[in-house]
C-alpha positions in Angstrom: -64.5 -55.5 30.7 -67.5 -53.7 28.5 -65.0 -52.2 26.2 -64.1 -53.9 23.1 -60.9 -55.2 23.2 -58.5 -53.9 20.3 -56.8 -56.6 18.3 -53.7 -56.1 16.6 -52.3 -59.2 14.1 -48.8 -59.6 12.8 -48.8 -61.5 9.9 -52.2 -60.8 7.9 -52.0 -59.7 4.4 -54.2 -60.2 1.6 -52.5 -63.3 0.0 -55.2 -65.9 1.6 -52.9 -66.6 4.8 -54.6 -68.4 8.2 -54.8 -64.8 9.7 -57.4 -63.8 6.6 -59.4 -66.6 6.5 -59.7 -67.6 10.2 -58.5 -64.7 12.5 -60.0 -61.6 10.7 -63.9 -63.6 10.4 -64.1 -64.6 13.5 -63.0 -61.3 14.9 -65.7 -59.9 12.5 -68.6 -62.1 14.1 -67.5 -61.2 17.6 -69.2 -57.7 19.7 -66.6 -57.7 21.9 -63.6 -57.2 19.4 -62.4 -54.7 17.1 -59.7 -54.9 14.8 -57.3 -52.1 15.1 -54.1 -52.9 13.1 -51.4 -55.0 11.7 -48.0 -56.2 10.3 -47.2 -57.7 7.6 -43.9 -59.2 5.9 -42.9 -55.9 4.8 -44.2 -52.3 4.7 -45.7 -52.9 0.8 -47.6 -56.0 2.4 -48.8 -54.4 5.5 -50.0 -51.3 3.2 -51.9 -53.5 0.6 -53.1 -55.3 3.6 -54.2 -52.1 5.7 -56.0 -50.7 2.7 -58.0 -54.0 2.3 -58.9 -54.2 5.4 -59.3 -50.7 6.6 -56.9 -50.5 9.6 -53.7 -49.1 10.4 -50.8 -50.9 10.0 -47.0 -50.4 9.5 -43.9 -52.0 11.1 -44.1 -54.2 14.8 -42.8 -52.1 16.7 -45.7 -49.6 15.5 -48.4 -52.2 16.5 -47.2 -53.2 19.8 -46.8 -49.6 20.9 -50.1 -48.4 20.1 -52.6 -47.2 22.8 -56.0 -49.2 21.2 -54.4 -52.2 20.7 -54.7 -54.4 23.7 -54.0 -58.0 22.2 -51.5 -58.7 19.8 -52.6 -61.9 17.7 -49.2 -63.6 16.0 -50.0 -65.6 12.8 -46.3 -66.0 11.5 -44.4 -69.1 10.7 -42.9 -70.7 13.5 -39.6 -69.7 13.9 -40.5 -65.8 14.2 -43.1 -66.7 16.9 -40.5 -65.6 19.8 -39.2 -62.8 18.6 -42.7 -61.1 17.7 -44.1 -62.4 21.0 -41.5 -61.0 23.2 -41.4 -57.9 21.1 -45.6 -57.9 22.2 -45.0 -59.1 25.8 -42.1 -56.0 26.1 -44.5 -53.1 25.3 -46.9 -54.8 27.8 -49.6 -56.2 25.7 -51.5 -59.6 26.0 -50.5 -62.0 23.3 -52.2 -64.5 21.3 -50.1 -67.0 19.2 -50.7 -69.4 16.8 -49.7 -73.1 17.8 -46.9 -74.2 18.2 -45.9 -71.6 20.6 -42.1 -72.0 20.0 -39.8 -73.6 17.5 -38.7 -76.3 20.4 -39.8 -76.8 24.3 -36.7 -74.1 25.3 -38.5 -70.9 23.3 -41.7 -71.6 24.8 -40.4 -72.0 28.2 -39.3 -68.7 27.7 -42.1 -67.1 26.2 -44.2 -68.3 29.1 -41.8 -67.0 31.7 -41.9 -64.0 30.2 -45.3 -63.7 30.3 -45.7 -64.6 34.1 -42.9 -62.0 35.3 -44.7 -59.1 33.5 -47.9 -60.1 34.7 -49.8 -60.6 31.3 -52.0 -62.8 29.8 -50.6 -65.0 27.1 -52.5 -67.5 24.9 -52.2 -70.3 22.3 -54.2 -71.2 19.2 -55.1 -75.1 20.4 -58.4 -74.4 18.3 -59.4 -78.5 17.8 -60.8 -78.7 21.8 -62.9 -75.4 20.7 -64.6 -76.8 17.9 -68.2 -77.5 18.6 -68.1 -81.2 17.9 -64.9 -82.0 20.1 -66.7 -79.9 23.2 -70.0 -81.8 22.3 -68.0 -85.6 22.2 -66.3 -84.7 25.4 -69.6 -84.1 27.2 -70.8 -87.0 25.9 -67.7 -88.9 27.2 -68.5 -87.3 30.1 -72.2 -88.4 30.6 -71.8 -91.9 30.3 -72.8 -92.3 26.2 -69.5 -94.9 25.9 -70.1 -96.5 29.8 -66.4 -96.7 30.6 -63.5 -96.1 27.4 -61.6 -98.8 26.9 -60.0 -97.5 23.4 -59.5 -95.3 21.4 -57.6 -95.0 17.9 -57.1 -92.4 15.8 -55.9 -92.5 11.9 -55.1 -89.3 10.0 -53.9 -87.4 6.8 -51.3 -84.5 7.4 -52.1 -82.9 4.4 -48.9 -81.5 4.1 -45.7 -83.5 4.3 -46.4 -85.8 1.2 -45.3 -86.3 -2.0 -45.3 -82.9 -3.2 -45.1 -79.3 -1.2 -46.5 -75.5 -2.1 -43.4 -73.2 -2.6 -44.8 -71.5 0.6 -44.9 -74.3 2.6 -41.4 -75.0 1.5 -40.1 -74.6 5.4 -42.2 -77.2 6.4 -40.2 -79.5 5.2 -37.3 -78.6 7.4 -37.6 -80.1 10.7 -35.5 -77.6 12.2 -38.1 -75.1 11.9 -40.6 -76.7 14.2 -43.5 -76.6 12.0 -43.6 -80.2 11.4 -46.7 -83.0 11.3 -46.3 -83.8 15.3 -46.1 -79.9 16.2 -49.1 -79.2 13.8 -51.5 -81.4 12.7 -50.6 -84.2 15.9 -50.2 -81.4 18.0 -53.7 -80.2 18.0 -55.3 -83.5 17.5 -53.8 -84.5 20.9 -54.5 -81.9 22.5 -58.0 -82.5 22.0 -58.1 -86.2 22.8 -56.4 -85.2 26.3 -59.3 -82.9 26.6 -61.7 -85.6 25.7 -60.4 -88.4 27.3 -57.2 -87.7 29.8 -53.5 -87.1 29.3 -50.9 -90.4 28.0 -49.8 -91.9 31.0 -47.2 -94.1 29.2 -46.4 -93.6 25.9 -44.4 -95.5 23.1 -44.1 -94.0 19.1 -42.9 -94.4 16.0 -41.4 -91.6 13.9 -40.0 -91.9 10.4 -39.5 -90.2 6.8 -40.5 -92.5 4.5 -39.6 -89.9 1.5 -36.5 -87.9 1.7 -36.9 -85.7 -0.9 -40.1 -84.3 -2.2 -41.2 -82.3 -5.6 -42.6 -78.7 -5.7 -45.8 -78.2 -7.3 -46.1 -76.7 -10.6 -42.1 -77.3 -11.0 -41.2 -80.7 -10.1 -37.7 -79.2 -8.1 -37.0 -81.3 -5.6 -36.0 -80.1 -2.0 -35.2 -82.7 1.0 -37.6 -83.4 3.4 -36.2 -83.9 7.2 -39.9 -83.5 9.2 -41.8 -86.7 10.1 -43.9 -87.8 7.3 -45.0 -91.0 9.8 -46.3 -90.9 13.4 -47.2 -93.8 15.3 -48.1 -93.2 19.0 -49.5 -95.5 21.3 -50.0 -95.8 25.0 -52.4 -95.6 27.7 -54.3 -92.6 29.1 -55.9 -91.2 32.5 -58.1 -93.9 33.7 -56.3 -97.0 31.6 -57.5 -96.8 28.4 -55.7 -98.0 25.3 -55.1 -95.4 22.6 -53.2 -95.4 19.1 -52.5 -92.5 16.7 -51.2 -92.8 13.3 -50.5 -89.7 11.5 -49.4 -90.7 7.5 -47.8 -87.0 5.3 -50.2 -85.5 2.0 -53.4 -86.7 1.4 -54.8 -90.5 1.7 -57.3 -92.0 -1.0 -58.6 -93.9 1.8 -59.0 -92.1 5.4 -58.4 -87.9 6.0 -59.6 -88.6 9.6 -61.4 -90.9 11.7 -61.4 -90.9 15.6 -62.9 -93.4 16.9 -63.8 -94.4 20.9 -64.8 -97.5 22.2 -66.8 -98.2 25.8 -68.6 -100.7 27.7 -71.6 -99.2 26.6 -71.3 -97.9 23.2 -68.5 -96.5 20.1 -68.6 -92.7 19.2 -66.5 -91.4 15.6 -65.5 -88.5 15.0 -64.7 -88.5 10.7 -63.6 -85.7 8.7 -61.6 -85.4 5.2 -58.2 -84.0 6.5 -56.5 -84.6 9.7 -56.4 -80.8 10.7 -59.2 -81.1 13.5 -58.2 -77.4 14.5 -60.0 -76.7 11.5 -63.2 -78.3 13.2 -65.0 -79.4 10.1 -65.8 -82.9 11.6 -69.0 -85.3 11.7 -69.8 -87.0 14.7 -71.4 -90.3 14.8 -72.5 -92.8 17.5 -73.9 -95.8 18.5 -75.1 -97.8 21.9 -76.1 -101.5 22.9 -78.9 -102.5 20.7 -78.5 -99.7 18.0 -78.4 -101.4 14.3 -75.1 -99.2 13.6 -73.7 -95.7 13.8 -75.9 -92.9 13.2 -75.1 -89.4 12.9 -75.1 -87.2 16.5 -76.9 -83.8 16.0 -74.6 -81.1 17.7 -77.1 -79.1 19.5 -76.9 -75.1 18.9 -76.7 -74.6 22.2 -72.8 -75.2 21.7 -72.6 -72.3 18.5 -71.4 -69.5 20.8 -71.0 -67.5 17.5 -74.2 -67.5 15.5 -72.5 -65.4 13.2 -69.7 -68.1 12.1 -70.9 -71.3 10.5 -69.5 -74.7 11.6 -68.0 -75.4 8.1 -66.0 -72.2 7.8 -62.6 -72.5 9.2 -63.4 -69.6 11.1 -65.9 -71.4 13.7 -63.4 -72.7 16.1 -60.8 -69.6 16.4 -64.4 -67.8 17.1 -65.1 -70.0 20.0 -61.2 -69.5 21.2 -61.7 -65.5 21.3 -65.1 -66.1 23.4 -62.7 -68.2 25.7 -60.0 -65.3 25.8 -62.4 -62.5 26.1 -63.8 -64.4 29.0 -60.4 -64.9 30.3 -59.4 -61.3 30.7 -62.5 -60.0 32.0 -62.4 -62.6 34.7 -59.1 -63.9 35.3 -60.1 -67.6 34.8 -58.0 -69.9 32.6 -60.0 -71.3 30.1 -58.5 -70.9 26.9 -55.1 -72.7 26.4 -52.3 -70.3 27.9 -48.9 -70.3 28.0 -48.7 -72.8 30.6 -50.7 -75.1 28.7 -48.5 -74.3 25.7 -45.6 -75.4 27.6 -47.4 -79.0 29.1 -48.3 -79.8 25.0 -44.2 -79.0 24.3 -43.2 -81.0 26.6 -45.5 -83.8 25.6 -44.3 -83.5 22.2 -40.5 -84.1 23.6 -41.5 -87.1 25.1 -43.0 -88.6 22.1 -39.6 -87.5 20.3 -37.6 -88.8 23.2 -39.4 -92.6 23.1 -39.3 -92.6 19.3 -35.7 -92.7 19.7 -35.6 -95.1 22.9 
């Protein structure tokens, strides 16, 4: 494929949305992309949207059909993910979706059949295991820098799913929408340690809401609050070792992220100040036999696949996803998450429900 490959997204406007600040950047730094349209929430959004970015947009329908647009990108809240997705998959275009795929094991199942009978490609934003520091700890997993894992624990802020709530994150409350703190947050966090370090073999958690109803910023209203605002999950991964992860709703004084894996031969930590690893904005730090403590661990250049994106924009690791994708559909190789994969992660969320209630 030496043509650029036309990007359509549903769901960018100009209100500061994911699509904005993550999609539309990294989409910018990339030669082998062009970004051809969109949809918005309605036709005044898409048109304030189209004329600040300078592409055509209108309704979905409109996207999917059109000629240039080969991948349809799907930044929406959860529960429209399947309709918009099927919508793209019907007009035969390849998809991209924002994580979770589904709202619920069933709708992803679904959305990956889909994809498979028609013959197209379909992939999912699982950005954490593109950020350059996850790639660079899992090489050095893999090259001996730990001797054999024993542990590993990981304790994390959700950001969301405290205290108090943005009126447009109001649906994140509702756990029926599947945009909770184990789809999100968790859900790309373990993804990335099962890239790192292997898949939970056995598996026990702990899932609870501590506060039932939460106030709205700027207003004080209070709305109930059914998603997890706890997550405790421990078990023991590919190849025996130990591992703990304990998610905790808003923001904590004390730790926004800290990941850390322990060997026979030395401790790696991966820190951050929120527990959104998709977000890649992570410092990594080691330390072997003999070594007077941690010290930070250089991420060598060689793993910035996207000179033009910095590590500390949000953009960095949705950059490195499209260089997976584009690679993907010029070859045929699965290296980006998919559908399938998509599907493995739901399922991995069930069981964690499923034990939480054993």
């Amino acid at each position: 494929m030496t043509s650029k490959i036309g990007v359509g997204i549903v769901g960018l406007s100009v209100n500061g949305g994911w699509a904005a600040r993550a999609h539309v950047p990294a989409l910018a730094a990339l030669d082998g992309y062009e970004l051809r349209a969109l949809a918005a929430s309605g036709p005044e959004s898409a048109r304030a949207a189209g004329e600040h970015f300078g592409v055509a947009h209108g309704s979905v329908d409109d996207l999917v059909a059109r000629d240039d647009v080969d991948l349809v990108v799907v930044t929406v809240k959860v529960p429209h993910h399947r309709e918009l997705v099927m919508a793209a998959l019907e007009a035969g275009k390849s998809v991209l979706s924002e994580w979770p795929l589904g709202n619920g094991l069933a709708e992803a199942e679904e959305m990956a059949a889909a994809a498979e009978s028609r013959g197209l490609r379909g992939f999912v934003g699982l950005q954490a295991r593109s950020a350059a520091p996850v790639r660079h700890l899992r090489d050095l997993i893999s090259d001996g820098y730990v001797g054999e894992v024993l542990s590993t624990s990981i304790i994390a802020s959700g950001g969301r799913w405290g205290a108090t709530f943005e009126p447009r994150g109001e649906y994140l409350l509702d756990r029926g929408n599947g945009a909770t703190m184990l789809t999100i947050p968790f859900g790309h966090t373990v993804d990335a340690l099962a890239m790192v370090l292997g898949e939970f073999t056995e598996v026990s958690s702990t899932i609870a809401t501590r506060r039932a109803e939460v106030g709205e910023e700027g207003t004080g209203r209070l709305a109930p609050m059914t998603a997890e605002d706890q997550l405790v999950v421990a078990g023991v991964l590919d190849g025996g070792a130990v591992a703990s992860v304990h998610y905790r709703g808003g923001i904590s004084h004390g730790t926004g992220f800290h990941w850390e894996i322990n060997g026979t031969e030395g401790d790696l930590v991966i820190s951050g100040e929120n527990g959104h690893l998709q977000f890649g904005q992570v410092t990594l730090r080691g330390a072997r036999a003999g070594d007077a403590g941690l010290a930070e661990i250089a991420v060598p250049a060689e793993y910035d696949l996207v000179p033009g994106v910095a590590r500390t924009e949000t953009a960095h690791a949705v950059a490195h996803a499209y260089v997976q994708i584009r690679a993907d559909l010029e070859s045929g190789t699965t290296t980006a998450p998919d559908f399938a994969h998509a599907v493995h992660r739901h399922r991995e969320l069930e069981r964690i429900r499923r034990a939480a209630r054993s």
